[in-house]
C-alpha positions as CSV (number, residue, x, y, z in Angstrom):
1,X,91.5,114.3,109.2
2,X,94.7,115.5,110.9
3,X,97.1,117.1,109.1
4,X,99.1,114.5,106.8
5,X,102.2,115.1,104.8
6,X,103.6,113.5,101.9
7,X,107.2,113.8,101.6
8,X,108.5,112.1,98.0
9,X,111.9,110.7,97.1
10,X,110.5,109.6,93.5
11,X,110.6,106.4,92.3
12,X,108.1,104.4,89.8
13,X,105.2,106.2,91.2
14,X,106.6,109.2,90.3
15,X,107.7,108.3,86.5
16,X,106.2,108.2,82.6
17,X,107.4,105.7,80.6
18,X,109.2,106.8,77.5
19,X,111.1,105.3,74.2
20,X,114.0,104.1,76.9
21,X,112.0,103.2,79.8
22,X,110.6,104.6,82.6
23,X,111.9,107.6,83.9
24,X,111.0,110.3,87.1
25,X,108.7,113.3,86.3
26,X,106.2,114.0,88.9
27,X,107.0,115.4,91.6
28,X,105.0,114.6,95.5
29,X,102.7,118.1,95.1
30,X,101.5,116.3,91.8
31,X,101.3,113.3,93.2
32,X,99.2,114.7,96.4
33,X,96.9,116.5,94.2
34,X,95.4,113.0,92.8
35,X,94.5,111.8,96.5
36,X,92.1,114.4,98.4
37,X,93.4,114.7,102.4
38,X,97.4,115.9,102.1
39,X,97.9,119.3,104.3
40,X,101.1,119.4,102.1
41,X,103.6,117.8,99.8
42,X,107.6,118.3,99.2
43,X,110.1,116.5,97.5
44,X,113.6,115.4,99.0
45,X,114.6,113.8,95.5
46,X,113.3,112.6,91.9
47,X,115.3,109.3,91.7
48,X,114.4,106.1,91.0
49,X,114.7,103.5,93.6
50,X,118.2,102.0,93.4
51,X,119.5,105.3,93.5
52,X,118.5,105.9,97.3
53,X,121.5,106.1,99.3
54,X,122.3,106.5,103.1
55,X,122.5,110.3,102.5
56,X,119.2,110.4,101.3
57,X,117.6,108.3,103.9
58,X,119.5,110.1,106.7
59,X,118.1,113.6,105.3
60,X,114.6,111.6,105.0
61,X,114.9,110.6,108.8
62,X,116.2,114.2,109.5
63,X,113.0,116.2,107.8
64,X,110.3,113.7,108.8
65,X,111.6,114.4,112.8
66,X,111.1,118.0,111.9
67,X,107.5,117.8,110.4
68,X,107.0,115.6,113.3
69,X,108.1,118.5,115.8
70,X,105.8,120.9,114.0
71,X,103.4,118.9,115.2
72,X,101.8,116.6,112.4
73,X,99.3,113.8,112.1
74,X,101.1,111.2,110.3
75,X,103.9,111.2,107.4
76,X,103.6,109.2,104.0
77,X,106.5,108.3,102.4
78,X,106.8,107.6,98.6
79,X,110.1,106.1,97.0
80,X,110.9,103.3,94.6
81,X,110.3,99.4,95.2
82,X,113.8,98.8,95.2
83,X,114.6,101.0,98.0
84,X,111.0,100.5,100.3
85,X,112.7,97.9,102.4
86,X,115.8,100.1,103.3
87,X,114.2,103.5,103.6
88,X,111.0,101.7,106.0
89,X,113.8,99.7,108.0
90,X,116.1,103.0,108.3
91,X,113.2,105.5,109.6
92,X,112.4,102.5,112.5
93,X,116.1,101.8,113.3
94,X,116.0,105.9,114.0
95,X,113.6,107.0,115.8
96,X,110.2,105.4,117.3
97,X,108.2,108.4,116.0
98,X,105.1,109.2,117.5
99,X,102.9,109.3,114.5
100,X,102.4,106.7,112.0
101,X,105.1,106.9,109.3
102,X,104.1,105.0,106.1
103,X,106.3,104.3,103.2
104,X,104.4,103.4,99.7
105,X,105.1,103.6,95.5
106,X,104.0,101.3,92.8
107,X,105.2,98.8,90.4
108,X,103.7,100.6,87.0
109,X,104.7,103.8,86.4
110,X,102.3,107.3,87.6
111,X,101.4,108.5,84.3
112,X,99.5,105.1,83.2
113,X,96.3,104.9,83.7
114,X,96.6,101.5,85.1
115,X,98.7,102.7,87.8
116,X,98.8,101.1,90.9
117,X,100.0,104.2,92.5
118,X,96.7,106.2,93.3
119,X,95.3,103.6,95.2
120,X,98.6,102.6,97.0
121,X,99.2,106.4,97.5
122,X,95.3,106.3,99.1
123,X,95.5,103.4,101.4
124,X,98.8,105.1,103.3
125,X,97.0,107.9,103.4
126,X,94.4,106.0,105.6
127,X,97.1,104.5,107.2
128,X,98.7,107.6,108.1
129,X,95.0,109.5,109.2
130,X,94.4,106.4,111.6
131,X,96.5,107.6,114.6
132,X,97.4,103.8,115.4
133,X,100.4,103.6,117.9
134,X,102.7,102.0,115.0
135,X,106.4,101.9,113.9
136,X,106.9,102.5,110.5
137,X,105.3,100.6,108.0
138,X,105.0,99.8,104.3
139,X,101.3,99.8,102.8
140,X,101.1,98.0,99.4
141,X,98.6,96.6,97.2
142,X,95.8,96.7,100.0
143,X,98.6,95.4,102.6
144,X,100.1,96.5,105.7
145,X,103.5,95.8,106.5
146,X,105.8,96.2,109.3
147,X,109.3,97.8,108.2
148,X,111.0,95.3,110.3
149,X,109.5,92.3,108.2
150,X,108.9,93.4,105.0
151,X,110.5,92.0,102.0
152,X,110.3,92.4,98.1
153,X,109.5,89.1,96.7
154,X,108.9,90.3,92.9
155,X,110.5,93.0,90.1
156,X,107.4,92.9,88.4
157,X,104.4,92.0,90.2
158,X,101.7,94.4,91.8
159,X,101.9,92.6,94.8
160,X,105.5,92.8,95.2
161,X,105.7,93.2,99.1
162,X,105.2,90.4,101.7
163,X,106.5,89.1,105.1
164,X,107.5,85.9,104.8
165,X,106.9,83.3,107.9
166,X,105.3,86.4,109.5
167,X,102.4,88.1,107.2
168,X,100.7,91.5,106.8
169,X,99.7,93.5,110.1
170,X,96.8,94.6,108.3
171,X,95.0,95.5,105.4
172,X,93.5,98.7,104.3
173,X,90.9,99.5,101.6
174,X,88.0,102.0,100.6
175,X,89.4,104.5,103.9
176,X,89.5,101.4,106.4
177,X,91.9,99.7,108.3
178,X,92.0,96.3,109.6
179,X,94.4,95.0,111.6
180,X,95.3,91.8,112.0
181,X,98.4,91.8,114.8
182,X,100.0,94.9,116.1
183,X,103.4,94.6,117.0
184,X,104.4,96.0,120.3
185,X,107.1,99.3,119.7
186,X,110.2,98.8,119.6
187,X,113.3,100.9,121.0
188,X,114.9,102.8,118.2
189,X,118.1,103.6,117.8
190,X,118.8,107.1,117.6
191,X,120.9,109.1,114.8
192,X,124.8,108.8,113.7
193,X,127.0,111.5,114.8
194,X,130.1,110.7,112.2
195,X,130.0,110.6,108.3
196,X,128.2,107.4,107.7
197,X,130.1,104.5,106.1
198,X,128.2,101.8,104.2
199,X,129.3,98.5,105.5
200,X,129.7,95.5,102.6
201,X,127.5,92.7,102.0
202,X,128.4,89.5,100.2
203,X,126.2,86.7,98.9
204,X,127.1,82.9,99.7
205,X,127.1,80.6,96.6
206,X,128.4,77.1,96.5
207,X,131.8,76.1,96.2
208,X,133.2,79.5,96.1
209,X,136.7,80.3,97.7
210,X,136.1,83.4,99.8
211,X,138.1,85.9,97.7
212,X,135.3,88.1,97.5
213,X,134.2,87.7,100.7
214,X,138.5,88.5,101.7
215,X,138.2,91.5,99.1
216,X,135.2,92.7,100.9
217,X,135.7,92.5,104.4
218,X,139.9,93.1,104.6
219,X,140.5,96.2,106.7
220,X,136.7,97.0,107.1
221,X,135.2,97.3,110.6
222,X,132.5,94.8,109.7
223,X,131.0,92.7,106.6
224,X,127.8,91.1,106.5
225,X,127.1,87.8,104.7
226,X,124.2,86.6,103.2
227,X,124.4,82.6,104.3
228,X,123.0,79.6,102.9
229,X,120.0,77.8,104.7
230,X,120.3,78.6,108.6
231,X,123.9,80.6,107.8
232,X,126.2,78.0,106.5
233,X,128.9,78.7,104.0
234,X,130.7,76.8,101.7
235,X,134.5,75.9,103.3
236,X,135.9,78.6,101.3
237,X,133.7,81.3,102.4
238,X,133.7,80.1,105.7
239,X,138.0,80.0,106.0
240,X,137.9,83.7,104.7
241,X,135.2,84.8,107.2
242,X,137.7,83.0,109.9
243,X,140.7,84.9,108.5
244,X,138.9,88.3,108.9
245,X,137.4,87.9,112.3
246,X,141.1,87.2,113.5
247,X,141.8,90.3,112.2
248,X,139.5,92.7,113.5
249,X,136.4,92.4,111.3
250,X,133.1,91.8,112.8
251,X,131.2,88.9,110.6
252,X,127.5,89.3,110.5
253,X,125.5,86.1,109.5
254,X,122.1,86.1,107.6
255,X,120.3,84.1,105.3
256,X,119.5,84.1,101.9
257,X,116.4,82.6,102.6
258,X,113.2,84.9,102.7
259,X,112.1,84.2,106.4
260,X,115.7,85.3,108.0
261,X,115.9,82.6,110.4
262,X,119.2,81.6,111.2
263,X,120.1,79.0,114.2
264,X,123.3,77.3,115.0
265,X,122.0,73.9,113.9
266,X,125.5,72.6,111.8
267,X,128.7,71.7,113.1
268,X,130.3,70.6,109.7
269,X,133.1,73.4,108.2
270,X,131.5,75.8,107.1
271,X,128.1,74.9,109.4
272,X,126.8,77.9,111.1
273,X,127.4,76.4,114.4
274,X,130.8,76.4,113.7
275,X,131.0,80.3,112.4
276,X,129.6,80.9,115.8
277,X,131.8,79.3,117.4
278,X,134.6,80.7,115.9
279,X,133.2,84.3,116.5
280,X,130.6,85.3,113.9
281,X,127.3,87.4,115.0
282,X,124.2,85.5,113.9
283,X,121.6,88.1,112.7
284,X,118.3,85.9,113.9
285,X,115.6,87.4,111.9
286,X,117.7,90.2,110.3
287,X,117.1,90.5,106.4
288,X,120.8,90.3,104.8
289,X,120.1,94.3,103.8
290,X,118.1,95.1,107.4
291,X,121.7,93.9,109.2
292,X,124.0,96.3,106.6
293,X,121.6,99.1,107.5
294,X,121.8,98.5,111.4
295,X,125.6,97.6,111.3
296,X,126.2,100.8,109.1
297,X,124.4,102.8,111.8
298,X,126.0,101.2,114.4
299,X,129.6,101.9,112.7
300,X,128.1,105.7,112.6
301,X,127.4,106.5,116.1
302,X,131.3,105.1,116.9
303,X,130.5,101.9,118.7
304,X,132.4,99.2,119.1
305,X,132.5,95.5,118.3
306,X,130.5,94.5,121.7
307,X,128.2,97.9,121.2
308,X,127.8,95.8,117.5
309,X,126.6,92.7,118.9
310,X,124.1,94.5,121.2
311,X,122.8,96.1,118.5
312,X,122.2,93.4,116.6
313,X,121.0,91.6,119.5
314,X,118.4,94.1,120.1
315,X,116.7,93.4,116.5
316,X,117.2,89.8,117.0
317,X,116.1,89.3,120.6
């Protein structure tokens, strides 16, 4: 087996539960020791999930290119389940490293025996020894997922983690891999070079007026919104988008639905066709939280609103 490292941010995989709830306690040399084939373990944080944040991820990004110069086999990743989607999604956008980079945790906290987390913490180590030519991926309950697609579909399930409208890539179990589809590499996007600047994100809900959405989005280089359906908003929502893309802001469409298709199917106010029209990116394919990460890094390497929209049209294309 080549050399493998485990690099830990914390998260459930890493906690006990106690009187108040679960909390982090072991750390990624702990966490190595229960799976045999780790060269080494080190920790960049002991936090649980929802406290990931951009300077986190960007020091993640930052020490897995340097294991990757020292010349190692294949990185795993653990963090919490409420930050897998971001932290996968941020090591693709940066670099298209060339080992396998696998991000894993668990629903039920380390200590229990019932855990979840040995096994998960097992099958990316498989994933990771393979050598497949692979972006980044998430392996879960016997599942392999691409970072671009993945999504959390439950808070409390063992199988929390699918793909809808796309799927696993693969499954791994007992030190094998299957794959089902490997999707072809894509182009990364390379690092920020200013202090990064998360960009807002704002959920669509019937008949509101946009004032959150106007709160949001006034003065800020870019907002993204998370639609109805095929990235409609209510007439509200959609006047205040209006009012902030004549002023500068950049207004980046998704969808609340799981899949992330949006398509410029309706004309009515409000109707995605129309946002377009008027000026709004549509984010084809682009989880509401995968576009804030993309846009932020965008924003962070100082390009503009056209550099924006080929950005996003690089994900979406």
């Amino acid at each position: 087996m080549s050399d493998i490292r485990l690099i830990g941010l914390g998260g459930t995989i890493s906690m006990r539960e106690t009187d108040s709830g679960a909390v982090p306690f072991r750390g990624a040399t702990a966490l190595a020791d229960r799976v045999d084939g780790f060269g080494g373990a080190e920790d960049l944080a002991l936090v649980g999930g929802s406290e990931v944040d951009f300077e986190l991820m960007e020091r993640l990004a930052t020490r897995v290119g340097a294991l990757v110069a020292e010349g190692v086999g294949g990185i795993v990743v653990t963090t919490g389940t409420d930050s897998i989607e971001e932290v996968s999604a941020w090591l693709a956008y940066r670099e298209s490293w060339p080992v396998p980079v696998v991000v894993t945790g668990s629903m039920i906290a380390g200590e229990r025996p019932d855990s979840d987390g040995a096994a998960n913490l097992a099958d990316a180590l498989t994933v990771a020894s393979s050598g497949a030519d692979i972006d980044p991926v998430v392996v879960f309950s016997g599942r392999i997922f691409s970072a671009r697609e993945v999504l959390k579909v439950s808070g409390v399930a063992r199988d929390a983690f699918d793909a809808p409208g796309r799927g696993p890539i693969g499954v791994v179990g007992g030190g094998h891999v299957e794959w089902f589809r490997t999707p072809p590499r894509r182009a990364a996007h390379g690092a920020p070079n200013s202090p990064i600047e998360p960009v807002p994100l704002v959920l669509a809900a019937l008949g509101d007026d946009g004032a959150g959405l106007r709160f949001a989005g006034a003065g800020r280089p870019a907002v993204v919104v998370a639609a109805n359906g095929a990235g409609n908003l209510p007439p509200g929502q959609a006047r205040a988008a209006q009012h902030l893309i004549e002023d500068g802001t950049l207004v980046v469409i998704t969808t609340r639905a799981p899949d992330a298709r949006v398509a410029p199917r309706y004309g009515y106010p409000g109707g995605v066709a129309t946002l377009a029209a008027t000026g709004a990116v549509l984010a084809a394919g682009l989880t509401p939280h995968r576009a804030r990460l993309l846009v932020t890094l965008g924003l962070a390497q100082g390009r503009d609103r056209d550099g924006l929209r080929q950005l996003i049209g690089s994900e979406t294309a």
